[in-house]
C-alpha positions as CSV (number, residue, x, y, z in Angstrom):
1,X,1.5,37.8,22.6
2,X,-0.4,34.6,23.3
3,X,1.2,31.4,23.9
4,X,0.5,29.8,19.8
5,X,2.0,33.1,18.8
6,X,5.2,32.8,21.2
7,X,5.6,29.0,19.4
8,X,5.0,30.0,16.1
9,X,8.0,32.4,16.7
10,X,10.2,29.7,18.0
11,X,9.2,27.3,15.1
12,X,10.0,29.7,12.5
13,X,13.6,30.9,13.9
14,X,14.9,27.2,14.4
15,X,13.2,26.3,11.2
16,X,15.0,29.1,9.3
17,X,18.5,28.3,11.4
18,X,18.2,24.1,11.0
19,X,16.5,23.2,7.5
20,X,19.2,23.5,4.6
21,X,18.8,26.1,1.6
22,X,19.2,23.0,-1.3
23,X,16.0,21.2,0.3
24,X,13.6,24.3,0.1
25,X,12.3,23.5,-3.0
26,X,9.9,21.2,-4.5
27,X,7.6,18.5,-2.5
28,X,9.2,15.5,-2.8
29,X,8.8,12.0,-4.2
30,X,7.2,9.6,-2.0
31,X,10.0,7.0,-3.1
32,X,12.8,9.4,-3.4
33,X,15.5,10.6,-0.8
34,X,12.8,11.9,2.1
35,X,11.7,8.1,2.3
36,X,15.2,6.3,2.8
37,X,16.3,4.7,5.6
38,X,18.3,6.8,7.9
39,X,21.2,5.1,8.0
40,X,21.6,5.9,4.0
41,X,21.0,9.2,4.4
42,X,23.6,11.5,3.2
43,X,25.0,15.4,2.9
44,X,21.5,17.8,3.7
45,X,19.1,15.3,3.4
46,X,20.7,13.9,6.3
47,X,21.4,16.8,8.6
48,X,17.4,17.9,7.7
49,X,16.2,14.8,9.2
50,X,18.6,14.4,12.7
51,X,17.8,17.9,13.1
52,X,13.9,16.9,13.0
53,X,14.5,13.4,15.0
54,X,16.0,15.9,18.1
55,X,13.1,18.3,18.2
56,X,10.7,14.9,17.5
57,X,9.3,17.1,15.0
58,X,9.2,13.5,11.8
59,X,6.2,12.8,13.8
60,X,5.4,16.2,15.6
61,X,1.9,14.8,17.7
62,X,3.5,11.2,18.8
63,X,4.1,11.3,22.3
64,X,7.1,12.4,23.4
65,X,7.7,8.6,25.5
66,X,8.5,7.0,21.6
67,X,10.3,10.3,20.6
68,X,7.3,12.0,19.2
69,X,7.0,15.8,19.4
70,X,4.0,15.9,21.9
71,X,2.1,18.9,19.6
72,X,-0.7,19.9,20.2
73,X,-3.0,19.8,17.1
74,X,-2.9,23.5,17.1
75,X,1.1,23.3,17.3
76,X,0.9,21.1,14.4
77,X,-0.8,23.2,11.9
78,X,1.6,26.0,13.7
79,X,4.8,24.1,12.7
80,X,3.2,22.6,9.0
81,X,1.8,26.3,7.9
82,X,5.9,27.4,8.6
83,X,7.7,24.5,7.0
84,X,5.6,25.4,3.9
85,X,5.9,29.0,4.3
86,X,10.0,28.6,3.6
87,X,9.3,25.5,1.7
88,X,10.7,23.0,3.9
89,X,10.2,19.6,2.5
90,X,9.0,16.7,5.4
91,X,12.3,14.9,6.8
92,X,10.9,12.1,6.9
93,X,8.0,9.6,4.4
94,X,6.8,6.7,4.2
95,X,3.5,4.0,5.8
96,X,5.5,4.0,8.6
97,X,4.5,7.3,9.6
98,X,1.5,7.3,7.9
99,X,-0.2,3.7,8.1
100,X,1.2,0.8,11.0
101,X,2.0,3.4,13.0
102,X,-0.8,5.4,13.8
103,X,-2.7,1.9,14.0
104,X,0.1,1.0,16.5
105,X,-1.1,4.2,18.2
106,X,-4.8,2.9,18.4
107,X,-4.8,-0.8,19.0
108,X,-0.8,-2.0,20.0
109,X,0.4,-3.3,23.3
110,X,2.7,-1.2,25.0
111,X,5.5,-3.3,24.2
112,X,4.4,-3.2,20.2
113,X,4.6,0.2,21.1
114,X,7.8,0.4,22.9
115,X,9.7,-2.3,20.0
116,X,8.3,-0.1,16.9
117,X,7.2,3.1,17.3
118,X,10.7,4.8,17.6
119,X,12.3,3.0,14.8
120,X,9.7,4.3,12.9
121,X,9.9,8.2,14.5
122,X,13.8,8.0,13.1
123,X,13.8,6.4,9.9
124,X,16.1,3.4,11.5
125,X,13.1,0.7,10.1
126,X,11.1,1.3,6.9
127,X,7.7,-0.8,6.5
128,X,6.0,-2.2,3.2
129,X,2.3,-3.1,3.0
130,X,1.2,-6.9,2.5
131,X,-2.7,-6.2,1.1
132,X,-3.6,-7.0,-2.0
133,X,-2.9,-10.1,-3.6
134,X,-3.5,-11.3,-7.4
135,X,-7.1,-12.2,-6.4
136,X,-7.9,-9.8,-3.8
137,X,-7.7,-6.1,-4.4
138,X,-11.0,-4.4,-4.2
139,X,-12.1,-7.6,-2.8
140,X,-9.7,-7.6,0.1
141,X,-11.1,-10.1,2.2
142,X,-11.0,-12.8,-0.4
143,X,-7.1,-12.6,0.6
144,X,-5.4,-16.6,0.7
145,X,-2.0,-16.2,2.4
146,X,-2.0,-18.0,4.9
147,X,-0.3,-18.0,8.0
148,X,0.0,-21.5,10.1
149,X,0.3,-21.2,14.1
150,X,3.8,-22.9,15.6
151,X,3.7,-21.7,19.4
152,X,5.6,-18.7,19.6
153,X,5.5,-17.8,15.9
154,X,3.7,-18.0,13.0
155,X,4.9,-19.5,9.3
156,X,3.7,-17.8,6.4
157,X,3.2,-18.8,3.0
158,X,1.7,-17.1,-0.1
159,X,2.1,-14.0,-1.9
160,X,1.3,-10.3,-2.2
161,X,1.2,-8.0,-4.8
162,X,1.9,-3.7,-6.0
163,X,3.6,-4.0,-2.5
164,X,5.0,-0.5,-2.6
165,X,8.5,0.1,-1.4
166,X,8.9,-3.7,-0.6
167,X,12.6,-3.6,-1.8
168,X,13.7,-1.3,0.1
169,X,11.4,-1.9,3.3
170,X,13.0,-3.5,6.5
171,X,9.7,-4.8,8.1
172,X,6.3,-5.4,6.3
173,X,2.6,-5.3,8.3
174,X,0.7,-8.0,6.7
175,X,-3.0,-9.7,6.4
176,X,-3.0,-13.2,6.5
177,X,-5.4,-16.2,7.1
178,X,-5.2,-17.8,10.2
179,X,-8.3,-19.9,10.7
180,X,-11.7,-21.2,9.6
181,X,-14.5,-18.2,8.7
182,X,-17.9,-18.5,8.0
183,X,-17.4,-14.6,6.0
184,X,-14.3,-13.6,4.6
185,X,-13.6,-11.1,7.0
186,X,-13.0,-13.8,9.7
187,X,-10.4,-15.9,10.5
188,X,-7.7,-12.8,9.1
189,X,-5.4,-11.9,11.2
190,X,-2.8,-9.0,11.3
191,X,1.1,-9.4,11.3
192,X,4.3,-7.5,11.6
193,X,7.5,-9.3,10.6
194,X,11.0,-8.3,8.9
195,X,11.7,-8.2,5.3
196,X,15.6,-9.8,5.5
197,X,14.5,-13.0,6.4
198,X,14.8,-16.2,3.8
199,X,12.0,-17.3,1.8
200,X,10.8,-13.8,1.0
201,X,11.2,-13.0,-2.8
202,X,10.3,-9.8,-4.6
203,X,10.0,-8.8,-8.1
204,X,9.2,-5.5,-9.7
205,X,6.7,-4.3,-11.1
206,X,7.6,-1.3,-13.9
207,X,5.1,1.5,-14.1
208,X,4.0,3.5,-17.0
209,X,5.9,6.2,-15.6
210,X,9.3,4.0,-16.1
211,X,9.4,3.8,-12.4
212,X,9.2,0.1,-10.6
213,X,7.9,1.0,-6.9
214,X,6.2,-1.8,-6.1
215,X,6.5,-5.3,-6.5
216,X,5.2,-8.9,-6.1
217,X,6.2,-10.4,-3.1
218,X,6.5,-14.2,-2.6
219,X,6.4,-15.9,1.1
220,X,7.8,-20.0,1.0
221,X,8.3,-20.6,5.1
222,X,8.6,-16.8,6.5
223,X,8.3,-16.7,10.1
224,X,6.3,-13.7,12.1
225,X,6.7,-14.2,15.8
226,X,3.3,-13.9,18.1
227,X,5.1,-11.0,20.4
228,X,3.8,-9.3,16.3
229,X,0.1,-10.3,16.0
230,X,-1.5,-6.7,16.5
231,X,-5.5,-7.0,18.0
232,X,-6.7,-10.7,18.6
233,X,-6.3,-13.8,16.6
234,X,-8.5,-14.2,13.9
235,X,-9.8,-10.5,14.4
236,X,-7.1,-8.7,12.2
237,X,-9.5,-7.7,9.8
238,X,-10.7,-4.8,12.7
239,X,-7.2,-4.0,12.5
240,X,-6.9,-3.6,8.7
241,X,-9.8,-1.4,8.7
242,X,-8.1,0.7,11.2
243,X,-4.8,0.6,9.5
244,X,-7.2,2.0,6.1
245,X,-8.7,4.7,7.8
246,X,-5.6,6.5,8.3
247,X,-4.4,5.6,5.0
248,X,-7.1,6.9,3.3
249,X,-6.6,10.0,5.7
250,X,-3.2,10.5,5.1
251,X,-4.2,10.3,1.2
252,X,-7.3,12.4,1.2
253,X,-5.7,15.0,3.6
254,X,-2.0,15.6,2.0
255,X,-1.2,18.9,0.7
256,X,-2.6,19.5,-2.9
257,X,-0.2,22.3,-2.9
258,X,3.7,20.8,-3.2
259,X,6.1,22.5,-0.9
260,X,7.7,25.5,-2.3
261,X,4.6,27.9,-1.5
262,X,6.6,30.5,-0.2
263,X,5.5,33.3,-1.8
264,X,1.4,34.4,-1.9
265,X,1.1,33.0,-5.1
266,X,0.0,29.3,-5.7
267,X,2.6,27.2,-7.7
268,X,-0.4,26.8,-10.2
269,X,-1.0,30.4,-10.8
270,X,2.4,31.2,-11.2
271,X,2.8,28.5,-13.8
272,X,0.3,29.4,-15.6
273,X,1.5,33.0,-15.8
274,X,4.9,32.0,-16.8
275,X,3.5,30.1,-19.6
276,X,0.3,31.9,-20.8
277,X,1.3,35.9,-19.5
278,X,-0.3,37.8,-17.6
279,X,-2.5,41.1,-17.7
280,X,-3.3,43.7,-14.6
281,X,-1.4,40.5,-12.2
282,X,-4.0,37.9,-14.1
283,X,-3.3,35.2,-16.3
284,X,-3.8,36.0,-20.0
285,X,-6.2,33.1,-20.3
286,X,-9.9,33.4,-19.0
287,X,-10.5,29.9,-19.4
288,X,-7.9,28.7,-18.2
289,X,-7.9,31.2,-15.0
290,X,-11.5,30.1,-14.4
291,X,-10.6,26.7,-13.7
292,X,-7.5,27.6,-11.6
293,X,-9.5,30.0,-9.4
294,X,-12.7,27.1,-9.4
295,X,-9.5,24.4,-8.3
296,X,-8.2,27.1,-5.4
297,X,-11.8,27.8,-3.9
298,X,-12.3,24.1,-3.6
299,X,-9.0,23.4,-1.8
300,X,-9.6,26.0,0.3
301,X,-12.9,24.5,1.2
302,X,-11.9,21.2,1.3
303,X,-9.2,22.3,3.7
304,X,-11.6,24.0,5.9
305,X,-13.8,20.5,6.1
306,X,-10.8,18.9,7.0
307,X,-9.5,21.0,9.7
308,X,-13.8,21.2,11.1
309,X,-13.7,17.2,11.2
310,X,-10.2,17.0,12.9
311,X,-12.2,19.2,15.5
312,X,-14.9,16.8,15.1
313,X,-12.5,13.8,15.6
314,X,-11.2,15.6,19.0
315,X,-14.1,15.8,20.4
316,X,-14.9,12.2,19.9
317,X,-17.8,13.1,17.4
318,X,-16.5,12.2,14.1
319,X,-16.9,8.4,12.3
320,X,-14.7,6.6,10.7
321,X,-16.0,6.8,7.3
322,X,-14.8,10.5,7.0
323,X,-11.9,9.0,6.2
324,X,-13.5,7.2,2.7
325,X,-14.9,11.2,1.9
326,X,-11.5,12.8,2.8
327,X,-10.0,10.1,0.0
328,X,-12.3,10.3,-2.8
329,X,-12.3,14.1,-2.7
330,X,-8.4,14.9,-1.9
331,X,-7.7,12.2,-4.3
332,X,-9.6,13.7,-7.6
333,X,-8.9,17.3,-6.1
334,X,-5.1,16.1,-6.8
335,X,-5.8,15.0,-10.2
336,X,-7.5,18.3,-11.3
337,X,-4.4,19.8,-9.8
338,X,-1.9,17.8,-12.2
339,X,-4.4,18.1,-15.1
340,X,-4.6,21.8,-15.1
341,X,-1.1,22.1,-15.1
342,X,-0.5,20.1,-17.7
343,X,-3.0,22.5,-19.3
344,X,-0.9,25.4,-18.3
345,X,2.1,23.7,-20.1
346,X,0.1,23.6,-23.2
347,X,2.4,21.9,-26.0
348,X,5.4,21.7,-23.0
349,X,3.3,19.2,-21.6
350,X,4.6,16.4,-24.2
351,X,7.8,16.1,-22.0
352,X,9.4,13.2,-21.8
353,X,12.9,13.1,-22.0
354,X,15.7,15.6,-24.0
355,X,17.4,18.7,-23.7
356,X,14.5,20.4,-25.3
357,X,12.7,20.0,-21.8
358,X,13.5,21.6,-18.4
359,X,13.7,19.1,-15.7
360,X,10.4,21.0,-14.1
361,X,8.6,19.7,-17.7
362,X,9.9,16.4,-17.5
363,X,9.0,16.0,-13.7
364,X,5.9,17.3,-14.2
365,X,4.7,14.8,-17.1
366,X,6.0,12.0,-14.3
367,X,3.9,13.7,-11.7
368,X,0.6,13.4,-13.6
369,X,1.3,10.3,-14.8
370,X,1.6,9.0,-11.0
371,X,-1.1,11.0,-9.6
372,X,-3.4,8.7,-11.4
373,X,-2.8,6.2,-8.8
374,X,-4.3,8.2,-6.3
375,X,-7.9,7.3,-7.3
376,X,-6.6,3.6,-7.3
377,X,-4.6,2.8,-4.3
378,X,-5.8,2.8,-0.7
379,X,-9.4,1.7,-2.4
380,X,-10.8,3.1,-5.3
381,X,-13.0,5.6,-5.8
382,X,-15.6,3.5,-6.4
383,X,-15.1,1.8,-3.4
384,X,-15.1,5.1,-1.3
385,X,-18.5,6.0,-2.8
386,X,-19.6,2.9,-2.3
387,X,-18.8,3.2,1.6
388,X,-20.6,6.9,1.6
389,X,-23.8,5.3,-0.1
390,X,-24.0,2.4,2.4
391,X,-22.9,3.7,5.9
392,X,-23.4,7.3,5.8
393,X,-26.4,8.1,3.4
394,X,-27.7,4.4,4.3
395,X,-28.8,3.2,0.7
396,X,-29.6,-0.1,0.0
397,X,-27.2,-2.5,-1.6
């Protein structure tokens, strides 16, 4: 037995001992109980996530110095294929893990390191995004918060907007303008500071979905001490960039298939089975069964790329505009995902509240209807295409 197939052993008895029955079920959402604050954690969701935190297994490839699991990439994929094999839902979410500190990874000093990265590894802090603000979205750089130099700290003033989780976030990573630019990408530079602090104020923002996850975010006086300026002064937008990359990443590469895959059939094809019937083991719907099996082969594939250009990545071959491809295609692959299970649904698809629904209709409605963010946030797909155009296919502007 080689030494992958020893771990993946290991892996799968302590995940079948240590992850609780009531979580092996759907993937969750990104705003729900898997992205709160340790300290509010409670019953299973709790003992999930301290079990995880021991084994360093919230962010399995972080070195093992921050409380990281030290993986391999191979050990990864090991310990993800298993958790989804007995559909065990991630302990831990949020841009913590995902965003500031990956970047913290790349470009912080050892004592950014040292003061954030094991907050983040337990779920103890819980960080918001300060981006986009009322005039700069797609046009990031035209950002004006600014943020005025006082010796050892900085004072900010200015707002943000769709800051997502900014009411329940402890600590926010932030763009601001620091000094005089000839372009707009200059004179930016890239802060951390902490969300319970006076003169931050936040207002919601309620979503089509009925949901309010982000909000507006006003700063009158908010202090960001200099230990917290990530890169060099003025040179934040380098950072930013960074900090997008593995956004877009994290975005393009999550799992099109929810957790819950425990069995050899896709979550799809069995809805679509329970709703349309099935003949010989096939769905009673050619059509329909077209599109799901056209949908599988191209996750598969895409899956494949990604897995070739984490390879790539390794081997210090790979740029960083993969992560603009990854996006556009894992974000529209999601979509198509929702859509044709919507489809699948057929008239059960007009969920929206009652007892004539199931809670899988109603969260399913809610799942499409947030899925059409994907395209939106982290850059559009517009913008992705754009980047492919200019810096990989080199078109003119």
């Amino acid at each position: 037995m080689s030494e992958i197939e020893i771990f993946r052993k290991e892996v799968r008895e302590w995940l079948q001992e240590n992850c609780p029955e009531s979580l092996r079920r759907r993937w969750p959402d990104p705003f729900a109980e898997f992205s709160v604050l340790r300290k509010l954690r409670k019953g299973d969701s709790a003992l999930w996530l301290e079990a995880m935190i021991k084994k360093g297994w919230t962010a399995p490839t972080w070195p093992v110095e921050y409380g990281g699991g030290g993986l391999t990439r191979h050990q990864n994929a090991v310990l993800q294929d298993e958790m989804v094999r007995i559909s065990a839902p991630e302990p831990l979410l949020g841009m913590g893990l995902s965003m500031i500190g990956p970047t913290l990874l790349d470009l912080g000093t050892d004592a950014q390191k040292q003061a954030h990265l094991p907050g983040i590894i337990t779920g103890d802090s819980r960080w918001c995004q300060g981006y986009s603000e009322p005039n700069a979205g797609s046009d990031l750089a035209n950002i004006q918060t600014k943020a005025e130099d006082k010796g050892d700290h900085f004072i900010i003033n200015g707002s943000k907007t769709w800051t997502s989780g900014g009411h329940l976030a402890t600590w926010m990573f932030c763009l601001v303008r620091t000094g005089k630019y000839e372009k707009k990408q200059q004179g930016i530079s890239f802060l951390l500071f902490e969300m319970d602090q006076p003169g931050i104020t936040l207002k919601p923002i309620k979503l089509i979905s009925g949901d309010s996850p982000f909000c507006e975010t006003f700063f009158d006086d908010v202090k960001a001490l200099k230990e917290n300026l990530i890169g060099k002064l003025d040179d934040g937008w380098a950072v930013g960039k960074r900090l997008l990359q593995h956004e877009r990443s994290s975005i393009g590469s999550s799992p099109s298939q929810p957790s819950g895959e425990n069995s050899k059939v896709p979550q799809l094809v069995a809805m679509a089975k329970q709703y349309h019937g099935e003949v010989n083991g096939r769905i009673d719907n050619p059509e329909l069964r077209t599109d799901i099996i056209r949908h599988l082969i191209n996750t598969r594939a895409f899956k494949l790329t990604l897995k070739r250009a984490f390879d790539e990545a390794k081997a210090g071959a790979s740029s960083g505009e993969t992560s603009s491809m990854f996006k556009f295609y894992g974000s529209e692959n999601v979509q198509v995902k929702h859509e044709l299970m919507l489809e699948a649904m057929g008239t059960n698809a007009l969920a929206w509240e009652g007892e004539d629904f199931s809670s899988g209709e109603l969260e399913t409605l809610r799942t499409w209807l947030g899925c059409k963010a994907t395209t939106i946030y982290g850059g559009s797909s517009e913008i992705q295409l754009n980047i492919i155009a200019k810096r990989v296919l080199g078109l003119p502007e």
